[in-house]
C-alpha positions in Angstrom: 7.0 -112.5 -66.4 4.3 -110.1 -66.9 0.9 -110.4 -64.8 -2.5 -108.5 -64.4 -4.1 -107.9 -60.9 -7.7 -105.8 -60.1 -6.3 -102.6 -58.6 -8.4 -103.5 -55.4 -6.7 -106.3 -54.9 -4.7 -105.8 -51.2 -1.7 -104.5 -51.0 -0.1 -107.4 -49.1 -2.0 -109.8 -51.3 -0.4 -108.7 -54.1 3.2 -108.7 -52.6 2.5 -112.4 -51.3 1.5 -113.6 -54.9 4.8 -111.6 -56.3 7.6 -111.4 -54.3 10.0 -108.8 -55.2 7.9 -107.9 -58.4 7.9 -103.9 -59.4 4.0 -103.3 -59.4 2.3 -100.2 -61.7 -0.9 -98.9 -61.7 -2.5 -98.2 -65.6 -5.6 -97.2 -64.7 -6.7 -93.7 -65.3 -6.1 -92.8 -61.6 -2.6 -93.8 -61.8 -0.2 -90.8 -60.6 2.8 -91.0 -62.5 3.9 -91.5 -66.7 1.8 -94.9 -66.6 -1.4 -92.8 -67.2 -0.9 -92.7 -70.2 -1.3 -96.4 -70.9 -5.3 -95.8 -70.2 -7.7 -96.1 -73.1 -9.1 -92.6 -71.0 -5.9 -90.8 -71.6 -6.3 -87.9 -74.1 -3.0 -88.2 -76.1 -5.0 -86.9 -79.4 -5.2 -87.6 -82.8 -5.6 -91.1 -82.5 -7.3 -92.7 -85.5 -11.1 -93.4 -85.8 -11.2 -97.0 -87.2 -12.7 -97.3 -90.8 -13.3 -93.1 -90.8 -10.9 -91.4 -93.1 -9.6 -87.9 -91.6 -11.4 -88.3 -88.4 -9.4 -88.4 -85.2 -10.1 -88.9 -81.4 -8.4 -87.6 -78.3 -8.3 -91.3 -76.6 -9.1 -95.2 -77.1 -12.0 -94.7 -75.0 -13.4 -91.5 -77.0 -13.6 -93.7 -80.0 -15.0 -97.1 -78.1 -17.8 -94.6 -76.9 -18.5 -92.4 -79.9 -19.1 -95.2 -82.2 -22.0 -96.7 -80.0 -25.7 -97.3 -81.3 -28.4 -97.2 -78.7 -32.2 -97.7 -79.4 -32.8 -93.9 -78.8 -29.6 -92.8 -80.4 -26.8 -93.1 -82.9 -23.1 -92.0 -82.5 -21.9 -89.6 -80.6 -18.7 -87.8 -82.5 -18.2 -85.1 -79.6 -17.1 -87.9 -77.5 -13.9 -88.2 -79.9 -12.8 -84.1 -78.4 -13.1 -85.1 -74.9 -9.4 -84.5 -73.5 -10.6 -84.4 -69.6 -10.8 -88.3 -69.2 -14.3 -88.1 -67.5 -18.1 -87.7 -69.1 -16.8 -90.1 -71.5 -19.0 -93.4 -71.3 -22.6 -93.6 -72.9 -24.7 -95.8 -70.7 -28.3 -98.0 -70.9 -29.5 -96.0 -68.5 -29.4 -92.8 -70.6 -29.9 -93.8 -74.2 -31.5 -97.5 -73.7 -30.2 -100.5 -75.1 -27.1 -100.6 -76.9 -27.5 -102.0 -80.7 -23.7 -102.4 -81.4 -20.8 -100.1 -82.8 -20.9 -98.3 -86.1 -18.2 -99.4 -88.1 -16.9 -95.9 -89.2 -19.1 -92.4 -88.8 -20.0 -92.7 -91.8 -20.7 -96.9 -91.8 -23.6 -98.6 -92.3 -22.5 -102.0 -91.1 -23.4 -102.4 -87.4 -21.0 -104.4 -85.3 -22.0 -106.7 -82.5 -19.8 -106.3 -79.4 -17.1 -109.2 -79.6 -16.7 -107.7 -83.5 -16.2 -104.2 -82.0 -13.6 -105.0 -80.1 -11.6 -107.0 -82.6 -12.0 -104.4 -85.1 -12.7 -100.9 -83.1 -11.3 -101.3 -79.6 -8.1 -103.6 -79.8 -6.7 -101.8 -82.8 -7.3 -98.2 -81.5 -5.5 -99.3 -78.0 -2.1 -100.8 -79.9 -2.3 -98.1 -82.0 -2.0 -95.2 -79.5 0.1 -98.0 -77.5 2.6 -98.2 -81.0 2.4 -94.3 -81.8 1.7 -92.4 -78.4 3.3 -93.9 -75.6 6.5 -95.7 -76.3 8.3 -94.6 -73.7 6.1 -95.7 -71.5 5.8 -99.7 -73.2 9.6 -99.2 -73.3 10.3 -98.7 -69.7 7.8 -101.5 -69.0 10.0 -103.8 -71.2 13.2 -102.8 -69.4 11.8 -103.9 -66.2 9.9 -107.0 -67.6 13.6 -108.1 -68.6 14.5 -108.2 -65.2 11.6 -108.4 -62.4 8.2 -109.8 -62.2 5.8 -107.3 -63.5 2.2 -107.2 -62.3 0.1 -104.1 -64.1 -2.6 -102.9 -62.5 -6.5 -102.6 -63.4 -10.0 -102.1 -62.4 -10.7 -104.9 -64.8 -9.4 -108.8 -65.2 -10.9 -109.8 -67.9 -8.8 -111.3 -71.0 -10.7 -113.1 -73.0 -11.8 -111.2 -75.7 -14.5 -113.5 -76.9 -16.4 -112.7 -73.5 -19.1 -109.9 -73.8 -19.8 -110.3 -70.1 -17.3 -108.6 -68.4 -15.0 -105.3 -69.8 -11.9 -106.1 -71.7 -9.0 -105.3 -69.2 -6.4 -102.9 -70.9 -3.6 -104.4 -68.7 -4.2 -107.6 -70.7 -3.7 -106.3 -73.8 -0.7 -104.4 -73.0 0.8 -107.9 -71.5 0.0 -109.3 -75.3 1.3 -106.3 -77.1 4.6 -106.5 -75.3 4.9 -110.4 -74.9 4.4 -110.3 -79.0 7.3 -108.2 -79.5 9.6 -110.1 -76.4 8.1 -113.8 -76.2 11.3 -114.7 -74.5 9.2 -112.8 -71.6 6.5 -115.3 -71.6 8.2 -117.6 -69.1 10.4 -116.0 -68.1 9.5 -116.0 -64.0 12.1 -114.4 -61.5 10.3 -115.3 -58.2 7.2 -117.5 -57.0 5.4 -117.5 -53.7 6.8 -119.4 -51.2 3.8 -121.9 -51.2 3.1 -122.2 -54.6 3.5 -125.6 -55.2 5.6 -127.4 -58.5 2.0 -127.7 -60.7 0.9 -124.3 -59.9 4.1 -122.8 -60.8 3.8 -124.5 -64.3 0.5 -123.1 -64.8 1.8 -119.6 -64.0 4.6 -119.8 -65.8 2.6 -120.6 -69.2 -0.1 -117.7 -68.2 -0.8 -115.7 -71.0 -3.3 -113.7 -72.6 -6.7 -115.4 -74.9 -6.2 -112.5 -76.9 -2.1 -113.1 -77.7 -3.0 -113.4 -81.5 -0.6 -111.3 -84.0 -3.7 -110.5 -85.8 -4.8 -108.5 -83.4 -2.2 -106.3 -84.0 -3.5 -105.2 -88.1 -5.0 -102.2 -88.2 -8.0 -102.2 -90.3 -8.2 -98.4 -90.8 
């Protein structure tokens, strides 16, 4: 079974939850291949949703150049940044956000839960589909045969809920559980003192976002 875990979670927390599960980090501070699987990493030419011939460096590149604040509009350089920092746009800088642009060349102006159905979640399974296979293959292989808990600095899967960041690590749990829903259940180990009813409810975990639709790419 696949689970998601803040990365600040402790160590021995985490082993207590998931005995014997193989534990990977996809954060942008991850040290090995499974940096890759960050919206920050700059795999390049990944397509700008709803902009024809226009390309990004990373997921995040395109979440942030497509933003509308009060005191300005989009921000295209933000689609060449391949260093994985300098890349988010905050209140604090350019005011209050209006929404996302739908294209660079859009006039329709996207409130946030929009943006993410149409912008954020394509653009990550996308480069997810095209850019790092390898990487969503090897995390199949061990899915088949351990408890898999990713790693993230955010938790949150509900993608109808502006109030906290959308956690990649949840939508890489959908994107594989669509393609291997024999995964869904499948649990190798539980805690020790997890008891009968809480084991059911982990068992049937998944994602608010596991919707196939999510995976058409409106670009």
């Amino acid at each position: 079974m696949i689970f998601f875990e803040n990365i600040k979670k402790k160590k021995a927390t985490l082993i207590k939850l998931y005995p014997e599960a193989i534990i990977i980090d996809v954060t942008s501070k991850s040290l090995d291949q499974y940096v890759k699987l960050s919206p920050f990493y700059p795999h390049g030419e990944i397509p700008v949703p709803f902009s024809e011939n226009v390309f990004s460096y990373s997921v995040e590149g395109i979440w942030q150049g497509l933003k509308v604040f009060n005191n300005e509009g989009i921000d295209t350089s933000r689609f060449l940044n391949k260093t994985m920092s300098n890349l988010k746009r905050t209140i604090k800088m350019f005011g209050l956000p209006l929404g996302h642009s739908k294209g660079v060349d859009g006039d329709d102006l996207l409130d946030y839960v929009s943006a993410r159905k149409l912008i954020y979640v394509p653009s990550y399974y996308w480069m997810l589909e095209h850019k790092a296979k390898d990487e969503i293959d090897q995390l199949i292989q061990i899915a088949i045969s351990n408890d898999l808990v990713l790693l993230d600095f955010d938790t949150n899967s509900d993608i109808e809920n502006p109030k906290k960041p959308l956690s990649h690590a949840s939508l890489i749990k959908t994107y594989i559980e669509l393609k291997h829903p024999e995964l869904v259940e499948k649990r190798f180990h539980f805690p020790k003192n997890v008891k009968n009813s809480k084991k059911k409810k982990s068992m049937n975990e998944t994602s608010k976002i596991a919707n196939a639709d999510q995976l058409t790419l409106n670009f």
